[in-house]
C-alpha positions as CSV (number, residue, x, y, z in Angstrom):
1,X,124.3,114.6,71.9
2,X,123.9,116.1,75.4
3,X,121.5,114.9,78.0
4,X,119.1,117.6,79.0
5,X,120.1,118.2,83.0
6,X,116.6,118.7,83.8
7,X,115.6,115.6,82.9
8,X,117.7,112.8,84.5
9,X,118.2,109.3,82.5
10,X,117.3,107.2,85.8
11,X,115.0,109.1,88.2
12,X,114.7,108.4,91.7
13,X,112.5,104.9,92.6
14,X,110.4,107.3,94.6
15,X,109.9,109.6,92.5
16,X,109.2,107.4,89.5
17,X,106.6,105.6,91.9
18,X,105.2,109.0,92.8
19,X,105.0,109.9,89.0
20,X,103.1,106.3,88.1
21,X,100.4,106.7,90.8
22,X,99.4,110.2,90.1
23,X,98.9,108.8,86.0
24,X,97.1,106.3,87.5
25,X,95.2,108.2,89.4
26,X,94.7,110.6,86.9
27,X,93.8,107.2,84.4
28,X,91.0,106.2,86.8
29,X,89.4,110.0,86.8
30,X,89.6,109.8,82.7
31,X,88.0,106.1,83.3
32,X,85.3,107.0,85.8
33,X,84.4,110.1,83.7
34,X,82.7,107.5,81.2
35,X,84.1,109.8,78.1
36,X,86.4,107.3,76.7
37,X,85.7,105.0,74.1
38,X,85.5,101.7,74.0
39,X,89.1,101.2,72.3
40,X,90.3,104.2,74.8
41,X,89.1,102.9,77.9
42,X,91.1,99.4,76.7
43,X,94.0,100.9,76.3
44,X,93.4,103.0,79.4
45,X,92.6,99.8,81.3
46,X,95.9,98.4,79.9
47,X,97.7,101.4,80.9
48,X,96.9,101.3,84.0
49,X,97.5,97.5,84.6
50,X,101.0,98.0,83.8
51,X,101.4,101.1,85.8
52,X,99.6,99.3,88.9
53,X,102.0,96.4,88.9
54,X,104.7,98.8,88.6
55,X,103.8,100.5,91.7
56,X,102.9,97.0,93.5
57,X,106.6,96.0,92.9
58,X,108.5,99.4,94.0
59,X,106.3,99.2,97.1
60,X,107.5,95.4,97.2
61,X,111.1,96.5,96.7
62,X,110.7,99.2,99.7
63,X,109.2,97.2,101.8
64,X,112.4,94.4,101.6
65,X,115.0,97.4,101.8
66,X,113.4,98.0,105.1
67,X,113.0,94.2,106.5
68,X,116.5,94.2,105.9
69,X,117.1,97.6,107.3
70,X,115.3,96.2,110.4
71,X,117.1,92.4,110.4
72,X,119.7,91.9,107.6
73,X,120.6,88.7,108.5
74,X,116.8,87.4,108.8
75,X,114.3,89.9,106.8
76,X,111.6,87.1,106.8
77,X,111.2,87.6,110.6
78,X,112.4,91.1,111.2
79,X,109.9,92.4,114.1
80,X,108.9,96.4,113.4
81,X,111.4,98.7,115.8
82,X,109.1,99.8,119.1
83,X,110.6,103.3,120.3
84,X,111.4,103.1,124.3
85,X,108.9,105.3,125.9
């Protein structure tokens, strides 16, 4: 079977983070509408759980890549790079 080469297996981490904060943020709208069922607004709550910890660790994961961008032999105490005026 072919794979579709508009749709890409693995997408990019940002743009799979990008995709799971605009649901979310499209999940909070649905939630804050007060439309939603009780059983909807669980699963909707559930929803979005999963999607915020899925955002929380990509920005976890960016934010190592660039400690160790900044210091890659001690990210722990990497200092933020200060441009020279």
């Amino acid at each position: 079977m072919a794979k579709s080469a508009s749709a890409p297996a693995n997408p990019a981490p940002a743009a799979d983070f990008e995709h799971s904060l605009d649901e979310l943020e499209q999940l909070v709208a649905r939630m804050e509408g007060g439309e939603l069922s009780l059983d909807e607004s669980l699963a909707s709550f559930e929803r979005g759980i999963g999607l915020y910890r899925h955002c929380q660790q990509a920005l976890e994961s960016a934010e190592l890549r660039v400690r160790l961008l900044l210091d890659p032999d001690a990210p722990d105490n990497a200092e933020p790079f200060e441009p020279q005026l």
